[in-house]
N, C-alpha and C positions, 0 to 999 in steps of 0.2 A: 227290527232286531238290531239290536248294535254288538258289536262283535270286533275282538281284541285277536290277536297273535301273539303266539311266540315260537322264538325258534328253538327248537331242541338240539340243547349241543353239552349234555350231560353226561355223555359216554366216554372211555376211557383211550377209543379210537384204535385198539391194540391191530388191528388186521392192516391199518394206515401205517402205522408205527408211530403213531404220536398223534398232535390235538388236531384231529378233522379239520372242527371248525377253522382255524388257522393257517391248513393247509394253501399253497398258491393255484390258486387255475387263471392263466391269461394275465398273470399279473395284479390279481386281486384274491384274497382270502375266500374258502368256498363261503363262511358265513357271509360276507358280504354281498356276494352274486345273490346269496338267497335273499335276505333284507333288502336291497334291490330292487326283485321282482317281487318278493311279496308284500314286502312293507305296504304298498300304494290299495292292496286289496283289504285293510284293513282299519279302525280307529285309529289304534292305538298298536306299538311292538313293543313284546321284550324279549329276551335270551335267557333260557333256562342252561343253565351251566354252575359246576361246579371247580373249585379251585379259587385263585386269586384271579377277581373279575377284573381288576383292571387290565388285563390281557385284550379285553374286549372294549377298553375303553373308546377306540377309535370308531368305532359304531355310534357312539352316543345315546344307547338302549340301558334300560334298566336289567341290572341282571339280577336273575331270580335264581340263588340256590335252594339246591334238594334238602329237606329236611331230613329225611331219610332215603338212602340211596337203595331203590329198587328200581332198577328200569326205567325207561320213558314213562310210565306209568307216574312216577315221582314229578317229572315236571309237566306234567298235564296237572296234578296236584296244586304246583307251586301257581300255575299258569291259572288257573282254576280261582285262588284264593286272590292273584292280583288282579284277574278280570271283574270278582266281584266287588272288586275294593274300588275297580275303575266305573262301576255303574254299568257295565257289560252283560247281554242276555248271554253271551256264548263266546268259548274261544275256538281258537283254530289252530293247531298245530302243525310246524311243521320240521324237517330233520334239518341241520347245520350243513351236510351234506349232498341233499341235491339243490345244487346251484340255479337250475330251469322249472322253478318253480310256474306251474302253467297258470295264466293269465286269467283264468278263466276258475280258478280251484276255489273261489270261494264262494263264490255263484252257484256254482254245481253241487256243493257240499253241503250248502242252504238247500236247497230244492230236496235234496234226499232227505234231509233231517226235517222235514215235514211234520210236524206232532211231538216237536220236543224230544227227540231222542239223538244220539249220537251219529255220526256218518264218517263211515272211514273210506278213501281211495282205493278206486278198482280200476287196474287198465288190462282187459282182456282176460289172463287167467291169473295177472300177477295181483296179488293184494300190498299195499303200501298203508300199511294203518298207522304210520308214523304222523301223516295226513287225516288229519282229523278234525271233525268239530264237534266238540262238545259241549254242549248246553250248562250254564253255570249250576243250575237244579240239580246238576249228579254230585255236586261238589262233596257234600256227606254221604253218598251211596260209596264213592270212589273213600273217602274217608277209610268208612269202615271194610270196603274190600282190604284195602294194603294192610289195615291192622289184625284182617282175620286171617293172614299170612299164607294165602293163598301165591299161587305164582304170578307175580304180576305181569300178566299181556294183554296190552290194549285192544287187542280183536276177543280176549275174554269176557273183560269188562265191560267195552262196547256191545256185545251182545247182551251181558247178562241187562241193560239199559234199554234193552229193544233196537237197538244199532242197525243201521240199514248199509247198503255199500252204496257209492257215487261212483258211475263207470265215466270213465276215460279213452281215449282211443288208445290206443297198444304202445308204448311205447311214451306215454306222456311224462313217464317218470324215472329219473338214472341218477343213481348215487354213487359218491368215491367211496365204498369200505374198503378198495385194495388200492396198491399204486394202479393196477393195470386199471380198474373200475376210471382211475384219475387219469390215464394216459386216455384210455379211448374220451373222456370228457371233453380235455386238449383236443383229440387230433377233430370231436364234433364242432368245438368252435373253432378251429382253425380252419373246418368247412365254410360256414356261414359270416365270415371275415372277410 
């Protein structure tokens, strides 16, 4: 299986109060803690984001804008059509925002997705389907869901695909959508320092 990423950082960030992605944790942007840690679990990376990509130029990723802006749902899309363009069975997504991408998340998400079907993150009761791998085969299933104006949510889609979940241990996943979400991130690596 060869298998691409990208990171999702397509959201408008409004709970942050401005662009996530960009955000500082430790003196480095949260996109980059994420490309980081996950970059190495994968072929290939790119950044699905919208706006003026050179914001991101410092990465040195390809950034892939939303065609039509519905959701994460859009750059699985976008993600989708450059994994097949890169010769990729499947991508993997993952959010701009959790910086501790676990070392282990695409191993695990292989193993679930067993028979070609999608697999989304599970850590105990919480679901994380921003974490995902999708197999390029859904590329026109996902096509026609967004165009049949349904609501796009990736734990929808992923099931209507036969979706299975990848568990986790409790606690393998922590995102900044508020400052506080970003302070308690801070004072975690300020533990482990």
């Amino acid at each position: 299986m060869r298998i691409v990423g990208v990171i999702l950082a397509g959201g408008a960030g409004r709970r942050m109060g401005g662009d996530k992605a960009l955000t500082p944790l430790g003196g480095q942007p949260l996109v980059q803690w994420v490309a980081d840690s996950f970059g190495p679990q994968v072929e290939n990376l790119a950044l699905s984001a919208n706006g003026d990509a050179q914001r991101f130029a410092f990465l040195g990723l390809p950034v892939l804008a939303d065609a039509e802006v519905q959701g994460p749902l859009s750059g699985v899309l976008g993600g989708l059509h450059w994994a097949v363009a890169q010769g990729a069975t499947a991508l993997v997504t993952v959010p701009c925002d959790g910086p501790f991408v676990p070392p282990d998340l695409v191993p695990r998400l292989c193993l679930a997705a067993e028979g070609g079907h999608p697999a989304l993150a599970q850590s105990g009761e919480d679901v994380h389907p921003t974490y995902g791998l999708w197999p390029t085969a859904c590329l026109a299933a996902l096509e026609t869901f967004l165009r049949s104006g349904a609501v796009a949510r990736l734990r929808d889609f992923a099931q209507m695909q036969g979706g299975t979940w990848a568990t986790f241990p409790k606690g393998s996943f922590a995102n900044a959508n508020t400052p506080q979400d970003l302070a308690a991130l801070a004072a975690r690596l300020a533990k482990s320092t």
